[in-house]
N, C-alpha and C positions, 0 to 999 in steps of 0.2 A: 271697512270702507273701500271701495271700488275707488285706486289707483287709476284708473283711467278714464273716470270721470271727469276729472280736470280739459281734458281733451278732446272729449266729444262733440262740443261746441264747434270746433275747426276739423268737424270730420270731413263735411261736403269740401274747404278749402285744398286740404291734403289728395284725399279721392279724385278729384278735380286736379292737381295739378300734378298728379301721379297717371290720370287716363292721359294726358297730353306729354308726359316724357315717354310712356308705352308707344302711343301713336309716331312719336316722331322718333323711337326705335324703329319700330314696325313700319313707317316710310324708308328711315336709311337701308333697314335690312333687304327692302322688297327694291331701291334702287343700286344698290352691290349685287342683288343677286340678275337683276337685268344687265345690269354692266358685266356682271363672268358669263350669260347667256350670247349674249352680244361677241364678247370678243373670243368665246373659243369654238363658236359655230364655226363649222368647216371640218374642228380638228378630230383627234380619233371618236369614231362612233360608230356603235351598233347596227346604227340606223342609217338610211342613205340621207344622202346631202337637201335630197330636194325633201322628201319629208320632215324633216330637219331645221328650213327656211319654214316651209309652211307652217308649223307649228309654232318656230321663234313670230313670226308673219303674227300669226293671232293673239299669241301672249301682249306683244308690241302693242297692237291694235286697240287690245282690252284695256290694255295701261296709258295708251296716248293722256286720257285728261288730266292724271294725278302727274304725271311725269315728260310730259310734251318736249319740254326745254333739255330733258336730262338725255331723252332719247335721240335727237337732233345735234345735242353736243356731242355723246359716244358715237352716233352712224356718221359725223362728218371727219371725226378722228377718226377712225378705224382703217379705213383705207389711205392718210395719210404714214401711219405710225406701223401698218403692217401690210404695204404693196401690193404684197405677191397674194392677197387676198380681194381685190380690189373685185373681183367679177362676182365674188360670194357678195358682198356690201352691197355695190348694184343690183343683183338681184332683186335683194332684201328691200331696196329702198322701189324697186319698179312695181314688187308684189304689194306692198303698203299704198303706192300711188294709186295704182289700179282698182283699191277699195278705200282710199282714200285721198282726193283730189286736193283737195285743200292743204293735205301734209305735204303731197308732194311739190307742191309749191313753195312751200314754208320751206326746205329741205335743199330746193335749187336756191333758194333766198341767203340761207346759211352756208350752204354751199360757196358760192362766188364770195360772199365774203368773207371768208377762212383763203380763199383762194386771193382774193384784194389785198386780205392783212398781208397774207404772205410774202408777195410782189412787196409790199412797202416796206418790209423789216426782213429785205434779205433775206430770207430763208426760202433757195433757189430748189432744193428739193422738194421741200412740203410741197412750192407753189405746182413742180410737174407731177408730183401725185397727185394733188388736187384736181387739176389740168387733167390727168388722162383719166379719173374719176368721172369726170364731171365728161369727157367722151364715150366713157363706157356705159353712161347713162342714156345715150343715145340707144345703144344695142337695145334697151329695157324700155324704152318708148316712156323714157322720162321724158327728155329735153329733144324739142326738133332737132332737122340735123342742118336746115337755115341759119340756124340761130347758132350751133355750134363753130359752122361753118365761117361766121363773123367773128364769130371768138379766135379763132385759129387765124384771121387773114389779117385781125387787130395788130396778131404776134407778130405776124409777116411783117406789117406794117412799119413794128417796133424796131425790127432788124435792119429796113432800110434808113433810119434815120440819120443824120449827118450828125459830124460832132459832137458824135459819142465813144466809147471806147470799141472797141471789135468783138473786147469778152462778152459788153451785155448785148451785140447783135448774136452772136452765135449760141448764146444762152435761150436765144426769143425762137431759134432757129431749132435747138437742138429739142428745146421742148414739146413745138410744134412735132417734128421729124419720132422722138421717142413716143408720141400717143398715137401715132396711127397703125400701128399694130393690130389694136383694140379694135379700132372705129374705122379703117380702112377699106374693110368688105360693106358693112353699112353704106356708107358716104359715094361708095364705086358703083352699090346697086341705083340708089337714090337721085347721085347730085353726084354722077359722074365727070360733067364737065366743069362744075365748080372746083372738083374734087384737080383733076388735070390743070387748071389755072394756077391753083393753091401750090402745085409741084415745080409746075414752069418759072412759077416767081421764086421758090428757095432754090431751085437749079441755077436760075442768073443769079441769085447771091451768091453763092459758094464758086461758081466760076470768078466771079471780081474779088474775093477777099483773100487774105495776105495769108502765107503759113512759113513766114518768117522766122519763128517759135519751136517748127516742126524738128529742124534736128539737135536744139537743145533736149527736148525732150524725149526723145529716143534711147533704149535701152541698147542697141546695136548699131554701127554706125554703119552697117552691111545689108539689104533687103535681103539676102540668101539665108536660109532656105524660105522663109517667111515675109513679106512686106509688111513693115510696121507702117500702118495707116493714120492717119491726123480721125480722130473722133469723128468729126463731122461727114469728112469723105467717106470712113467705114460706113456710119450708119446710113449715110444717100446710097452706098452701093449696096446695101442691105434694104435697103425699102424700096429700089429698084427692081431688085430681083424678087420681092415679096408683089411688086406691082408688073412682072410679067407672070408671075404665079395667082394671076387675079385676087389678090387680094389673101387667099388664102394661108395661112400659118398653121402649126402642128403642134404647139405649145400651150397656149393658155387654156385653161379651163373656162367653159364657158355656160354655166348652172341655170342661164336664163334661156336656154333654147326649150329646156323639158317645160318651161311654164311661157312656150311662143303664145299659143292659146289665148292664155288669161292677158298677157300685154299687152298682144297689139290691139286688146278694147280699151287701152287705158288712154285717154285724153295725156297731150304732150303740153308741156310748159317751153317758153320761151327766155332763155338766156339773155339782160337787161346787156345792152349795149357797153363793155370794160374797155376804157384807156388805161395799158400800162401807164405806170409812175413814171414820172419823167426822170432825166437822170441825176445823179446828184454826185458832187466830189466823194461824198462820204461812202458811196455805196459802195463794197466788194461783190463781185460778180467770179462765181468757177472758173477758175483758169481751165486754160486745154491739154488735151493728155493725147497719149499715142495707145493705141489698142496697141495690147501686148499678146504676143504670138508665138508658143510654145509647140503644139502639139496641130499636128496634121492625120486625116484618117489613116494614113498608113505608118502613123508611132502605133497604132493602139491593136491591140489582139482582134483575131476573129470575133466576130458578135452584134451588138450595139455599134451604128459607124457616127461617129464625129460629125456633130454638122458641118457644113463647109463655112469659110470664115465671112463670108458675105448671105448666107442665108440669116433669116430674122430669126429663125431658134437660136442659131448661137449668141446673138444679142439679149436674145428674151433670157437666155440660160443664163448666162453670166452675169447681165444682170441680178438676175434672183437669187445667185450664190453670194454676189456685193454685198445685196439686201441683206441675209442670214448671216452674214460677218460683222455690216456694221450693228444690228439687232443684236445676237448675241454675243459678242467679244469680250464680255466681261468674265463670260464663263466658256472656259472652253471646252470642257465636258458636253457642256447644252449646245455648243456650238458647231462640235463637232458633229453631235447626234443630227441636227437638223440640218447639217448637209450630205450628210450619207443617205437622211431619208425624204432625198429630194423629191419632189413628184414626179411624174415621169422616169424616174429612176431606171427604170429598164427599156428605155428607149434612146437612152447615150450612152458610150463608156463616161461612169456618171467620175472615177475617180480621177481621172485622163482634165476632165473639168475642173475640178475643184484643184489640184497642185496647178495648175495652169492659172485660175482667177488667184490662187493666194502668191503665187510668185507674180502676178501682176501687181496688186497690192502692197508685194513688199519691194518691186522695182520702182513703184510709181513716182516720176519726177514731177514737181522738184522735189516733195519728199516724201514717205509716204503716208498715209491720213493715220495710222497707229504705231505704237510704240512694235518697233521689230522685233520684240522679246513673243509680242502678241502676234506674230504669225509662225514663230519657233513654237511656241505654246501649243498652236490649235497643229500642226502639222505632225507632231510628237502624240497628241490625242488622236489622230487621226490613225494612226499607226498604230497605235495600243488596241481603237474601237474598231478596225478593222484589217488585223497581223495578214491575213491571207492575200490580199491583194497591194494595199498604200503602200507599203514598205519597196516593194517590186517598183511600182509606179514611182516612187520618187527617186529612186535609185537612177531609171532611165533620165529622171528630168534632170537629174545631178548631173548626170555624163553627156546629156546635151547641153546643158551649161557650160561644161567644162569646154567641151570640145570647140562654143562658140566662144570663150571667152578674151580671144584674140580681141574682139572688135567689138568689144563690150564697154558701156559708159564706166569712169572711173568712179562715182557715185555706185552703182549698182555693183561694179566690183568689191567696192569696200561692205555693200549689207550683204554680197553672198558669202564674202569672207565667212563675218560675221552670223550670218547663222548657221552654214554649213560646222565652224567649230562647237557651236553651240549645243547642237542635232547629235553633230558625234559624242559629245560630252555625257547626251544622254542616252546612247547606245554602246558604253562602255571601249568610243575611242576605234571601231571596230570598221575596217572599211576596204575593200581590195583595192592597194597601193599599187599592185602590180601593172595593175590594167592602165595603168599613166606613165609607166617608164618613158614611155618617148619625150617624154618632157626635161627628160635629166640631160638630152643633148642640147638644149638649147642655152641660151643666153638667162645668164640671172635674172635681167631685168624684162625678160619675156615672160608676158602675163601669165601663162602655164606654170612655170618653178615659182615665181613669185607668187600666184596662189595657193600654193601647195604651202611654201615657206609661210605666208602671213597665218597661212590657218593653223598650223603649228605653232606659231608664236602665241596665236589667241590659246588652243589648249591648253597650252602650256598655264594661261590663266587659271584654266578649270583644273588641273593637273599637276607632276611633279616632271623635271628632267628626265630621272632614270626610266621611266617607262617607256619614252617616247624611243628613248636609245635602244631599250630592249623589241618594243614595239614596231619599229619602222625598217624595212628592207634595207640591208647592207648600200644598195647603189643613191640612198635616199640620205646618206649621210650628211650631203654638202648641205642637205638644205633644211640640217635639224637646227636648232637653235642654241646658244651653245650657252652652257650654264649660268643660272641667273643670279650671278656672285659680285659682290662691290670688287672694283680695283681700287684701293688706298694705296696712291704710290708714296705715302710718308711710312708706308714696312714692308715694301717690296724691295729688291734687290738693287743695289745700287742709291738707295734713297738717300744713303748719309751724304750724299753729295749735294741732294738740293737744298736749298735756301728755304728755311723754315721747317726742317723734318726736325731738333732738340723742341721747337717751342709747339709743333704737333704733339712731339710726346709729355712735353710737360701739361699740354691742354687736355689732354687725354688722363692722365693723372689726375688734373684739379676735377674734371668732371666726374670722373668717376668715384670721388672722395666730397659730390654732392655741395660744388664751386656754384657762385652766382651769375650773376651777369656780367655784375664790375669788373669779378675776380678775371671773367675769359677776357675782357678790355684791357684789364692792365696786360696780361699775357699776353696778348695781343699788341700792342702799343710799342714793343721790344722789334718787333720787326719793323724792317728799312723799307721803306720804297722803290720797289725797284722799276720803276716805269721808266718809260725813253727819256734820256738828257735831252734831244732835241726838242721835248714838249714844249709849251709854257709855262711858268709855274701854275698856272693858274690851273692847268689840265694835270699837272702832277700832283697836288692837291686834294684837288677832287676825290680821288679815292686810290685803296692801297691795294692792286691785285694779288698781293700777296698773304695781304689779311686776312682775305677775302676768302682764297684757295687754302690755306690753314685750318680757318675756323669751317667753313663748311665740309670740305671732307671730312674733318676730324667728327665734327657732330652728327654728320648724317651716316657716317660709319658708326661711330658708337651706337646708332639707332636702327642698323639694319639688319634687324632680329626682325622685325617686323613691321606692319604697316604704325601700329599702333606705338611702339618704339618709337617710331620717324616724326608722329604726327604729337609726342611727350616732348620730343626733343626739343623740335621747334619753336612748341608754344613755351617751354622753360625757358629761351633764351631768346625769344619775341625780340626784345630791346635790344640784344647784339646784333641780330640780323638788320632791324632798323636803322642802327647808327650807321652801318657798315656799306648799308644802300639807300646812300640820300640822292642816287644818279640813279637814271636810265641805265646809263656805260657800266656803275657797278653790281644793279641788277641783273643785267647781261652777264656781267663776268661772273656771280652765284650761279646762273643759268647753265653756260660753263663748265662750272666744278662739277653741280650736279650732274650733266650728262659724263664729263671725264669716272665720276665714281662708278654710274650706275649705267654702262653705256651697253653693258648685255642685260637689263634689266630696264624691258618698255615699259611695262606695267607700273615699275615702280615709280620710273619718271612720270606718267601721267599722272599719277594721285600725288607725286610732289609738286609738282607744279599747278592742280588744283589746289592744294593746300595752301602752296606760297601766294596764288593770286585771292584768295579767301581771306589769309588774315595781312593782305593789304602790305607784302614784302616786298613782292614787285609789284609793276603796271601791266597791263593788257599790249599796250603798245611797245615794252623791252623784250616780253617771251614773242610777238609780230619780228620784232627787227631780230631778235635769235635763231629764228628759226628760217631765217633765210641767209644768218652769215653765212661767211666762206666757212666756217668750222664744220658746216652743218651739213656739206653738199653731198655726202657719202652717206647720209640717212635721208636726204631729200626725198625720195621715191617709196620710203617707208610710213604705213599705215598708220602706226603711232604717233609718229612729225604731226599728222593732220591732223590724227585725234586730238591732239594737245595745244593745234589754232585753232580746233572749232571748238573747243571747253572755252577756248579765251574770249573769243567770239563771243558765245553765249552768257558768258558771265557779264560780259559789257551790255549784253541785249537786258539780260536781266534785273542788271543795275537801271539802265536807265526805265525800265519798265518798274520799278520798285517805283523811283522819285514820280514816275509821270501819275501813278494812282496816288501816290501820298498827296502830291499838290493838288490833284483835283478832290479828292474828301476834301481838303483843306478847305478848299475854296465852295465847296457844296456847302460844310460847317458855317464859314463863314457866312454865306449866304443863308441860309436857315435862321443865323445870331442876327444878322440882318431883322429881316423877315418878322421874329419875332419880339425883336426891338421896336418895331414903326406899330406893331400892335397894343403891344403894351402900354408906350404912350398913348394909345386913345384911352385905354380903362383908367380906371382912378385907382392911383397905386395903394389907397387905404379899403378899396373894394376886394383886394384879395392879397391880404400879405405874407400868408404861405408859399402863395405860386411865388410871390416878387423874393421871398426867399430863398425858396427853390434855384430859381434862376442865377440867385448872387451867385448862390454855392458853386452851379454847375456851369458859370461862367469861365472858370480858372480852364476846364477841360477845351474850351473851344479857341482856333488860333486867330491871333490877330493881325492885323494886314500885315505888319512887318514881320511875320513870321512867313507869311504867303508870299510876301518876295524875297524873303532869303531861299524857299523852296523853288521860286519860278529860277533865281540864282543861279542856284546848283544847279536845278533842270539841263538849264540852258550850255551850264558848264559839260555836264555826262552828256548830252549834245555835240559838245567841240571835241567831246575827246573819242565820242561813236566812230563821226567823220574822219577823225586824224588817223584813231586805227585801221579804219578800211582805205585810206589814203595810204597808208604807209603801206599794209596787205598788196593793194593793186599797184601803187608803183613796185614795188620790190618784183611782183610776177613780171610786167613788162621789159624790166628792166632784165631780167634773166631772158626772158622768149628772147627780145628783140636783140638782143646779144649772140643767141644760137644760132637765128635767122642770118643775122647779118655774115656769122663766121662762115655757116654755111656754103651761103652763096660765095662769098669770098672765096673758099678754098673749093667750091663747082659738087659738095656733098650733097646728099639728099638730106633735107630737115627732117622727114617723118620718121624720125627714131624713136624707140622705148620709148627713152627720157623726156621728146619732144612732147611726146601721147599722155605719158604720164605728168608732166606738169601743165598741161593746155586742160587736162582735165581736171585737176585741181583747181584751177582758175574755175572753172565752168561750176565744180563743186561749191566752190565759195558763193558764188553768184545764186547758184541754186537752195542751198543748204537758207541759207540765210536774205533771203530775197526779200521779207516785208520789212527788213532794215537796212537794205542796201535801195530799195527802191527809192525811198527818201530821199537820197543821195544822188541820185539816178543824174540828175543835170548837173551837179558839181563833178561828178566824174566824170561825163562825158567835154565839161571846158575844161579842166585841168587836166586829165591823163587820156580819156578814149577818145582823142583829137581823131580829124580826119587823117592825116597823115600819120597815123599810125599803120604799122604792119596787120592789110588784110585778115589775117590768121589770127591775131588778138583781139583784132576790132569786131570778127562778123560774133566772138563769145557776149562781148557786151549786147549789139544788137540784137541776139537773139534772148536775150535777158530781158534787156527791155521791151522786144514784143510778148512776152507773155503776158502783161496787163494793159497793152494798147489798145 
């Protein structure tokens, strides 16, 4: 008997619904393989570019009916998600229109509104690649250039509007100003004097608007040798000079000249009349930046010459190197590859460019848009993928750093720190020291020794002591960093005198014979108070500095084998440190000890004092008021002091970002329990008693309003305490400036000292570093501490703080 009999019956069923999971393989495969046709057009090929288009050109064409939607969604992305290909895409999109009228309608339709979403959900890039897409489509005899021309004056429009912030006028501005590169010879031949109106009106904008902002964000506080430019002013004087060079530029590719022919028969579409979104509280709009200026045509070798910094190639260039950064930066292999093999590549000194755009990157204030490991990264690949020349080039832009590093932001000083020890760590620490000697005459606190000094303290992370001693030229000695060893003064010389060295050693003893918590309390408990008689009792109480200085040096010595050591110790005697700091004043005085222990060892202190504020020893606001006492003021000007208040900083940013998403799920949950509450009572609870079951069960999971204001509670609590730390932070700075100030003048010195430059930029760092949570703030601190009558030189840091989102 024929086993397969049974199933012959349901053969058409099967056959049948087996042709249709085929078919809708065989659709996906034939829509992936248009999608990898689509997006790597342009890239290596046998074949030239424009045969190339024409060919994708027909497959497209032949496919329009099965896949209309799918090929309008990839050709509207493609030139948002990869730029620097935008003039391939329009091509593509002008040769489809030209054989077919009706897509390219449908295409400007999708178009503007990819371009509308974008305007209303923020997302300021997409909107000006969309934007200069959508002008490049002009070149292709898609879109009139009337109709353009309304688009672009709509922008203008945007910018003049009153009572709104300045970012989103100069955003309406910048995007206008960044597309006519593209469409600027079109528009010049056409609708020239349309084109000259459209310039006169962002020319009278940019004469009235504020650049207030302008020397916060500056990497040099000196225009020598280079003038650092406000963005906006760079690219006007760059599209000036591009509009007395008629229009002409030397950069873009432009794939749609070889197919003039077939375009200009193509019927043009007109662009529907767009109102930007009006403004709204919620909206974030790009802050402003300063073009960063590194390299002039006479840094770079015979050859290839530098555009000059007001020509539109240098814009176009650097731009497209941004692009390729922010594109691949995940991978810096890929990352590196695709900016070595830039286009044009033999028509700049291409590598003079790229260390130039990645140290703009990694200067960019307020901070910059990646993690600064990820421009160590790609600059280290760069040098591996190309030994012959990067290494030379970055070498020069090191010793132009250095050399300007006098009058350089203190922000920016601390990330070249920071990756120059990095760089060296991964070229085996190797670098001509000699060639800096003249820095050894100067003054400590002069930014030349102290560069030199801090980047050595960071090696010293990557590295050991002895090398650096063996490694570093005899005259380099003062400013080696000097062994990174605990001081325990309970077994240094002299100890049996102080107060508390028998019950260090007894605690020393019980912990190492595997004592508990109680057991170090009772040990502890033996020791006397010795605080001031003149206190009150009530302040002699409060805690025992001596208990204090016992048990922590004792235990953080026992632990200082290692990080891991330090962070065992800790958590074994969690409850003694608790008891011992129920105050501010006594977390202070831990703060203290630990610096007294470990006070040649930066590194160590910052991961303990990450530690301590993790598992909740101290407050955010005790390590704030620590690091401004008088104990402190002989490390004040050092790197690590600040590494260890912006951790603190950030841990309070973090905290209150934890609660602020908790409560909102919370409240989303709750509203959903809602929601399907008021439903439920319409149905009849006997019509479905699984679901009514289901629900009982998975009621326990969802909060209930009183759990939603114990959250909005707390919220509101990591709220008062955000405030009070940056309250405590900014008084403490004022309160030191306006102190120097005033002595200053007093005694007829000049203020612009070191110390003056280095703590004014600290202020400026804090403000900067941490700006979308100080902005919040912005009007409480300007009524309680950045009064008018405050000292000019404090006051113009905050103002220029606050214009950056004005």
């Amino acid at each position: 008997m024929n086993r397969r009999r049974a199933y012959e019956d349901d053969g058409d069923f099967y056959g049948e619904r087996n042709k249709k999971r085929r078919r809708v393989s065989e659709n996906q495969e034939m829509e992936e393989r248009l999608e990898a046709l689509i997006l790597k057009v342009g890239e290596n090929s046998t074949s030239s570019l424009e045969s190339n288009l024409e060919g994708l050109v027909s497959v497209l064409e032949s496919d329009l009916g099965n896949f209309r939607s799918k090929i309008l969604r990839i050709l509207s992305e493609c030139p948002i998600k990869m730029p620097e290909k935008c003039t391939i895409y329009s091509t593509m999109v002008g040769l489809m229109n030209a054989k077919n009228y009706n897509f390219g309608g449908e295409f400007v339709e999708y178009m503007v509104k990819t371009f509308k979403d974008s305007l209303k959900q923020c997302q300021w890039d997409a909107a000006r690649y969309a934007l200069r897409f959508l002008a490049d489509l002009v070149n292709c005899h898609v879109i009139s250039t009337n109709s353009l021309l309304q688009l672009l004056d709509s922008m203008v429009d945007a910018a003049n509007e009153d009572n709104v912030p300045q970012v989103r006028r100069d955003w309406y501005v910048f995007a206008v100003l960044s597309t006519l590169p593209w469409v600027g010879r079109e528009l010049y031949e056409k609708k020239e004097s349309a084109l000259e109106n459209l310039l006169v009106r962002i020319e009278v904008f940019l004469n009235k608007r504020t650049k207030k902002h302008h020397n916060a964000l500056r990497v040099w506080s000196v225009d020598a040798p280079h003038p650092q430019e406000e963005y906006l002013d760079c690219l006007w004087a760059q599209i000036r000079k591009l509009r007395q060079d008629n229009w002409t530029e030397k950069h873009i590719p432009r794939p749609y000249l070889a197919f003039d022919s077939v375009l200009c028969e193509a019927l043009q579409h007109n662009i529907p009349v767009i109102h930007p979104p009006p403004h709204q509280d919620s909206f974030e709009y790009p802050m402003p930046w300063v073009v960063y200026r590194m390299f002039d045509y006479t840094d770079c070798p015979p050859g290839p010459i530098l555009p000059g910094a007001h020509s539109i190639e240098r814009f176009l260039i650097e731009e497209h190197l941004h692009s390729i950064i922010e594109t691949h930066r995940w991978e810096r292999k890929e990352c590196a590859l695709h900016l070595l093999f830039l286009s044009y590549k033999e028509k700049i000194p291409l590598e003079y460019c790229i260390v130039e755009v990645i140290f703009a990157e990694l200067f960019h204030m307020p901070t910059p848009r990646y993690l600064e490991i990820c421009y160590g990264s790609i600059l280290i690949e760069l040098c591996k993928q190309q030994p012959s020349k990067m290494p030379q080039v970055l070498a020069q832009a090191t010793e132009i750093l250095f050399m300007r590093i006098d009058s350089m932001n203190t922000s920016c000083f601390d990330r070249f720190v920071n990756w120059f020890s990095y760089h060296l760590s991964n070229f085996q620490f190797r670098w001509s020291w000699d060639d800096w000697d003249s820095c050894l005459l100067l003054e400590n606190e002069h930014p030349r020794p102290k560069f030199i000094q801090e980047v050595l303290l960071k090696c010293l992370r990557f590295s050991y002591h002895e090398r650096f001693k063996e490694m570093m030229p005899e005259g380099y000695a003062k400013l080696i960093p000097k062994p990174p060893a605990p001081h325990y003064k309970y077994s240094m010389e002299g100890a049996a005198s102080l107060p508390g060295t028998a019950t260090a050693h007894k605690l020393v003893v019980a912990i190492r014979q595997k004592c508990n918590a109680d057991d170090v309390l009772n040990e502890l408990n033996d020791l006397p108070n010795l605080g001031d008689s003149s206190e009150t009792d009530m302040t002699e109480t409060t805690y025992n500095p001596l208990k204090i200085d016992v048990f922590v040096q004792t235990l953080l010595n026992l632990g200082s084998k290692s990080f891991s050591h330090t962070f065992a110790a800790i958590s074994k005697f969690h409850t003694v440190f608790k008891a011992l700091a129920d105050t501010e004043e006594a977390q202070i005085c831990i703060l203290h000890n630990m610096f007294e222990l470990w006070v040649d060892h930066q590194q160590m202190m910052v991961v303990i004092v990450d530690k301590l504020l993790k598992v909740q020893i101290v407050e955010c606001s005790a390590v704030a008021t620590w690091v401004f006492s008088k104990e402190m003021v002989g490390e004040f000007t050092k790197m690590y002091l600040w590494e260890i208040l912006h951790l603190t900083i950030k841990k309070m940013n973090q905290h209150v970002t934890k609660l602020s998403r908790e409560m909102n799920e919370a409240k989303e949950k709750l509203a959903r329990t809602a929601e399907s509450s008021s439903s439920e009572s319409e149905d009849e609870s006997s019509s479905n008693p699984q679901r009514r079951r289901k629900n009982a069960d998975g009621s326990a999971e969802k909060p209930t309003e009183e759990q939603v204001e114990r959250m909005e509670e707390k919220l509101e609590a990591a709220y008062v305490e955000q405030k009070r730390l940056f309250l405590i932070i900014f008084q403490r700075f004022i309160m030191i400036l306006s102190e120097h100030l005033v002595k200053c003048d007093t005694d007829g010195r000049d203020y612009d000292t070191d110390w003056y430059r280095w703590t004014i930029g600290r202020l400026q760092q804090v403000f900067m570093m941490h700006h979308e949570q100080v902005q919040k703030y912005s009007s409480t601190l300007e009524g309680l501490l950045f009064t008018s009558d405050l000292d000019p030189h404090i006051l113009d840091v905050f103002h220029q703080f606050t214009a950056l989102r004005a």
